[in-house]
Short mmCIF file of the C-alpha atoms (twelve columns), coordinates in Angstrom:
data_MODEL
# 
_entry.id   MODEL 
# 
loop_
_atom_site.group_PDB 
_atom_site.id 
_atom_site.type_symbol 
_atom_site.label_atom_id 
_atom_site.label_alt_id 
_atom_site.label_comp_id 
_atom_site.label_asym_id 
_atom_site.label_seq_id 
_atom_site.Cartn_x 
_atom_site.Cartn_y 
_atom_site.Cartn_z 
_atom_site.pdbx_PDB_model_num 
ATOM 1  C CA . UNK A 1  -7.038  5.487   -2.305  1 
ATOM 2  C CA . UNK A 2  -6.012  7.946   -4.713  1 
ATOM 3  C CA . UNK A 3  -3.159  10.258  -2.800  1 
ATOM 4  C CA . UNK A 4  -0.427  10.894  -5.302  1 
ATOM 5  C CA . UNK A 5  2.184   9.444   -2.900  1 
ATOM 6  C CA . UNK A 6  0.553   9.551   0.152   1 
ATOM 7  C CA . UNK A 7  -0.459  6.647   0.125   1 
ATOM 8  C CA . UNK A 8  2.397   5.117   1.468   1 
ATOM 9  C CA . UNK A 9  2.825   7.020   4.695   1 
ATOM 10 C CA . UNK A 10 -0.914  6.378   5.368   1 
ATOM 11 C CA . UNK A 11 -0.684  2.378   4.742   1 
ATOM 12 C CA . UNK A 12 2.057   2.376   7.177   1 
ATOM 13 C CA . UNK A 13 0.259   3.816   9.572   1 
ATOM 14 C CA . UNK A 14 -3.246  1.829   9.436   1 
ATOM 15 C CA . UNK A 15 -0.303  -1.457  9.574   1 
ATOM 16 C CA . UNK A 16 1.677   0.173   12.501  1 
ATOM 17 C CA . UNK A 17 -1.728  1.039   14.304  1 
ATOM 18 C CA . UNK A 18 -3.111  -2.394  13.392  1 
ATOM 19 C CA . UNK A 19 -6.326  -0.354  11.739  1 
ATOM 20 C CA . UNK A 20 -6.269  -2.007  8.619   1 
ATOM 21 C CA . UNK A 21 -7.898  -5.039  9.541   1 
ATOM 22 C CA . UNK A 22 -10.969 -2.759  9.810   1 
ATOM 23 C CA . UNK A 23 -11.032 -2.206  6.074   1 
ATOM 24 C CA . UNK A 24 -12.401 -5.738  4.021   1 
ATOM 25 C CA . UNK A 25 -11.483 -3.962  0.288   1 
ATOM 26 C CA . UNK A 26 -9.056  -0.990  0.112   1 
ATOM 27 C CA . UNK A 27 -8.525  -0.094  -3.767  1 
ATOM 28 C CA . UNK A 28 -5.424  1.764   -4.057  1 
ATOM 29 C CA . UNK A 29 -3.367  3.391   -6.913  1 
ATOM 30 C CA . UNK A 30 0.742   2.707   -5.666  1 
ATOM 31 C CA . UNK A 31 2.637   5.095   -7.544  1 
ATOM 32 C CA . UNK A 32 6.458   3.261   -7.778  1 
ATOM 33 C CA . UNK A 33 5.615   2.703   -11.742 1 
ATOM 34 C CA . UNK A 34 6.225   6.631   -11.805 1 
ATOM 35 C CA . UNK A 35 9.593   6.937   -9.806  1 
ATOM 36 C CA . UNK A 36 12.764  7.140   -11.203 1 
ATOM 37 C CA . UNK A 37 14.594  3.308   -11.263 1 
ATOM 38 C CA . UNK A 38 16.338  4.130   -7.658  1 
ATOM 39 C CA . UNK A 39 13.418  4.919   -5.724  1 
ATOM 40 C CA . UNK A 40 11.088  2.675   -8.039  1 
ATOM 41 C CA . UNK A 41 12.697  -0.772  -6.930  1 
ATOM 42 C CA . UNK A 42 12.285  0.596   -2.972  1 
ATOM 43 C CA . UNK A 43 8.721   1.387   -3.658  1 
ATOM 44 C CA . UNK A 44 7.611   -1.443  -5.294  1 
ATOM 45 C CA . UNK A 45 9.303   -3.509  -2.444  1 
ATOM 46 C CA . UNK A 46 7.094   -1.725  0.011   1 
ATOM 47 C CA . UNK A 47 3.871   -2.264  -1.750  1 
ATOM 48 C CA . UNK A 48 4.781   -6.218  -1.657  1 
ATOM 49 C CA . UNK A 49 4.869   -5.703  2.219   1 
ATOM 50 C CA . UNK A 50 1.684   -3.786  2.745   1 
ATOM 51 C CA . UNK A 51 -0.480  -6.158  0.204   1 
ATOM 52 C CA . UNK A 52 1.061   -9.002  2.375   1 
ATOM 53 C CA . UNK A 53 0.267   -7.639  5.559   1 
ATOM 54 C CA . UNK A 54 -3.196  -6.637  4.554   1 
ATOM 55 C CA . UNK A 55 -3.425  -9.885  3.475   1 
ATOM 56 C CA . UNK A 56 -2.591  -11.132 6.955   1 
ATOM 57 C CA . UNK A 57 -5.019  -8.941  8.373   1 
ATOM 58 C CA . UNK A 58 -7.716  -10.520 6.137   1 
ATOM 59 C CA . UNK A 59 -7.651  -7.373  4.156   1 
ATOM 60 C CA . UNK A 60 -7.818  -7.494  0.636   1 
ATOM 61 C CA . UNK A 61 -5.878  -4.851  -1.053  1 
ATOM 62 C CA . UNK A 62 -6.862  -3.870  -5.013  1 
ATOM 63 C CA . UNK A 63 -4.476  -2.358  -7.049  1 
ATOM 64 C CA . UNK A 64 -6.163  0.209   -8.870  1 
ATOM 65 C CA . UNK A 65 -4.565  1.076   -12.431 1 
# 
């Protein structure tokens, strides 16, 4: 999952709609390592919580680059 961004709004969504348990792998490229410091720390926070909940969902998430 390459979205510039999106990603984020679209992980949320597979988690909210419990849909990402139908995914084994999904490789995606989280973005926080480009945001300014503020918005970087919230990010980066969020990515813990969807790797965890894919996780949970047996799930594995890749970071890619």
């Amino acid at each position: 999952m390459d979205i510039e961004g999106g990603e984020y709004q679209v992980l949320e969504s597979l988690i909210a709609k419990n849909l990402i348990s139908r995914f084994e792998t999904i490789y995606v490229e989280f973005h926080s390592q480009y945001m300014e410091e503020k918005s970087k720390k919230l990010y980066f926070a969020t990515e813990k919580i969807f790797i965890r909940n894919a996780k949970s969902s047996r799930t594995r998430m890749v970071k890619w680059i």
